[in-house]
C-alpha positions in Angstrom: 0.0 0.0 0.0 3.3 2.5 1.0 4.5 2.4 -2.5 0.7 3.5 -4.1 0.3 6.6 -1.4 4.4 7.3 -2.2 2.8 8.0 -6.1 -0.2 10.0 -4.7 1.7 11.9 -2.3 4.2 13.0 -5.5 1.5 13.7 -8.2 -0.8 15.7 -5.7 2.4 17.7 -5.1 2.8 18.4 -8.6 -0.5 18.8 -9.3 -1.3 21.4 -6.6 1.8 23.2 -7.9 0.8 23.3 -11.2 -3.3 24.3 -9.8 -1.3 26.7 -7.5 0.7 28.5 -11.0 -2.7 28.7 -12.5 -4.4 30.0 -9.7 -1.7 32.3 -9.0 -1.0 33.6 -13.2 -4.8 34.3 -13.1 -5.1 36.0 -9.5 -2.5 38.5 -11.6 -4.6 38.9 -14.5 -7.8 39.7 -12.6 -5.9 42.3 -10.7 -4.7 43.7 -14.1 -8.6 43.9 -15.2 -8.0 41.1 -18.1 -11.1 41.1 -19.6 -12.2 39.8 -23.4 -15.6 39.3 -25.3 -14.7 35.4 -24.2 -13.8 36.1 -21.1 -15.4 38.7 -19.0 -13.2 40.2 -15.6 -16.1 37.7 -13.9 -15.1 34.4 -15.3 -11.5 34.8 -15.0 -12.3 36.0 -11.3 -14.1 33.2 -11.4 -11.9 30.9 -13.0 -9.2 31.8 -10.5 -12.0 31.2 -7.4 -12.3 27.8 -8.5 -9.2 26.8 -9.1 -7.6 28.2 -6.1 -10.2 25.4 -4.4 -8.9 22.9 -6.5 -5.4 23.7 -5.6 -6.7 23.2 -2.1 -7.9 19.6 -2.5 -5.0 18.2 -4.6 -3.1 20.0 -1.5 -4.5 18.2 0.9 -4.0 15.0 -1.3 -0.5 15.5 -1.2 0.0 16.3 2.5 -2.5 13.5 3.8 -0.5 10.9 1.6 3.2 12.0 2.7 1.8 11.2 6.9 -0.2 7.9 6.3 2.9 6.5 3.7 5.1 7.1 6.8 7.9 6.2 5.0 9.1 9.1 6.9 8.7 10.7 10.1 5.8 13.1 9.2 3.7 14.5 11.4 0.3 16.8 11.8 2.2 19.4 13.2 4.9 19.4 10.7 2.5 21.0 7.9 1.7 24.3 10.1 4.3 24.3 11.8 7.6 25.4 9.4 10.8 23.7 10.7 9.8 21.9 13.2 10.1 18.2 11.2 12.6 15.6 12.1 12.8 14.5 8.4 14.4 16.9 6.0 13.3 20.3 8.2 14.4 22.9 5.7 12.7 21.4 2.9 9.2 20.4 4.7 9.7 23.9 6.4 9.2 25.7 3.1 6.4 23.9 2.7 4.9 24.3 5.7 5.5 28.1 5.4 3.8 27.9 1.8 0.6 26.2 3.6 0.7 28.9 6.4 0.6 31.7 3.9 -2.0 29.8 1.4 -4.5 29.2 4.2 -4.4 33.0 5.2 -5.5 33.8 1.9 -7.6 31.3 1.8 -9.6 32.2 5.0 -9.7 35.8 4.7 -10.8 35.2 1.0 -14.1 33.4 2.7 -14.1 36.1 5.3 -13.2 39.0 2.7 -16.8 40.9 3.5 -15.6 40.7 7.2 -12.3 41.5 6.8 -10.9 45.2 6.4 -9.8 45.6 2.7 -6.5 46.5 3.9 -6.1 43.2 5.8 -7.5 41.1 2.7 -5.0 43.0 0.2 -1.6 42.8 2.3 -2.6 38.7 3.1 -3.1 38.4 -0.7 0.1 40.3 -1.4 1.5 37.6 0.6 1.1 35.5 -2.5 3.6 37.2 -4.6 6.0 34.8 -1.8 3.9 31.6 -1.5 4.4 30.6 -4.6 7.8 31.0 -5.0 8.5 29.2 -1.6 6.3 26.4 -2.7 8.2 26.3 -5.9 11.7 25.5 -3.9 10.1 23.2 -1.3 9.0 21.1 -4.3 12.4 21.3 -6.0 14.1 20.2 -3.0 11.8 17.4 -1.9 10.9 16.4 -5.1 12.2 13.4 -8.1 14.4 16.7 -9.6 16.1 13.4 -11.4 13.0 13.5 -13.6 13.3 15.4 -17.2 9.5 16.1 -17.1 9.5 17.5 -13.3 11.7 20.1 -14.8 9.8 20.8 -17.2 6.7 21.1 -15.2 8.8 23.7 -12.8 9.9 25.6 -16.2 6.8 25.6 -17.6 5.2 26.9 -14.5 8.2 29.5 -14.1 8.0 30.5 -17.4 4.0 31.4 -16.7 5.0 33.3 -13.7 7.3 35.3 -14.7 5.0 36.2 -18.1 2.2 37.2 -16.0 4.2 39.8 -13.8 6.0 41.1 -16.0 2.2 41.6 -17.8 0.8 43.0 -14.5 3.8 45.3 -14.0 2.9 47.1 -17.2 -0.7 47.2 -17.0 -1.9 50.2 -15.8 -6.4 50.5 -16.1 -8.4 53.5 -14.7 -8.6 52.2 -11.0 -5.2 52.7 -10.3 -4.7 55.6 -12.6 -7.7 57.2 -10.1 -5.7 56.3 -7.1 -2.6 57.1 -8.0 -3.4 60.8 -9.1 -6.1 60.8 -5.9 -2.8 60.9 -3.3 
């Protein structure tokens, strides 16, 4: 049974990090107001809703596979709390850090009518280093032996990296009004 949760435990990692990419590409083009005939600013706000949930499930794949395998000492407490693992600390730190940072969002995404804007933004903002951080902890836990896990992590780089540079020059009314409002 070890060697089938060893499998699930991998591909929910990959696959959250690849949901996580999406989710995170698209959480920058709704904030640049991306908007088409296709694709109205709701569906892609939409889009990135739903997938961000999806990130969340394959997530919890991943983490609830890597305890019950116990090929390794992992525990509970390991997830939230970054460091504080027996096997491989750095690396399962990062990721616990990542899942710190990604439930924040998370729940003040649920609670973002209840929630000063403020609080919501700066918590989101923490994004811009969840990702990344989730990126190395899968690199250095991960089969990096693999051809095609470096192309995943390229590919998902590569996505990144076109999206910011896209948000960074992306200016829309909104922030044009604020910007000359100060």
């Amino acid at each position: 049974m070890g060697e089938w949760l060893w499998y699930a435990s991998r591909a929910g990692g990959l696959l959250a990090l690849l949901l996580l990419t999406g989710t995170f590409v698209l959480g920058l083009l709704t904030s640049g107001r991306l908007a088409t005939a296709r694709w109205p600013r709701f569906a892609v706000g939409a889009l990135h809703r739903n997938l961000s949930l999806l990130t969340l499930v394959f997530l919890a794949v991943h983490i609830t596979t890597a305890i019950v395998d116990g090929y390794v000492a992992l525990d509970w407490v390991d997830v939230v709390v970054p460091f504080a693992s027996d096997y491989q600390p750095f690396w399962v730190g990062l990721g616990a850090v990542a899942v710190d940072v990604l439930l924040a969002v998370v729940v003040t995404s649920l609670l973002r009518t209840r929630v000063p804007p403020k609080v919501w933004r700066g918590l989101h903002w923490a994004t811009y280093a969840c990702w990344p951080v989730a990126l190395v902890h899968g690199v250095g836990m991960a089969d990096t032996g693999l051809w095609w896990v470096w192309v995943l992590v390229g590919l998902s780089t590569t996505a990144v990296l076109a999206a910011l540079v896209w948000r960074s020059l992306r200016t829309h009314q909104d922030t044009m009004a604020r910007v000359g409002a100060r």
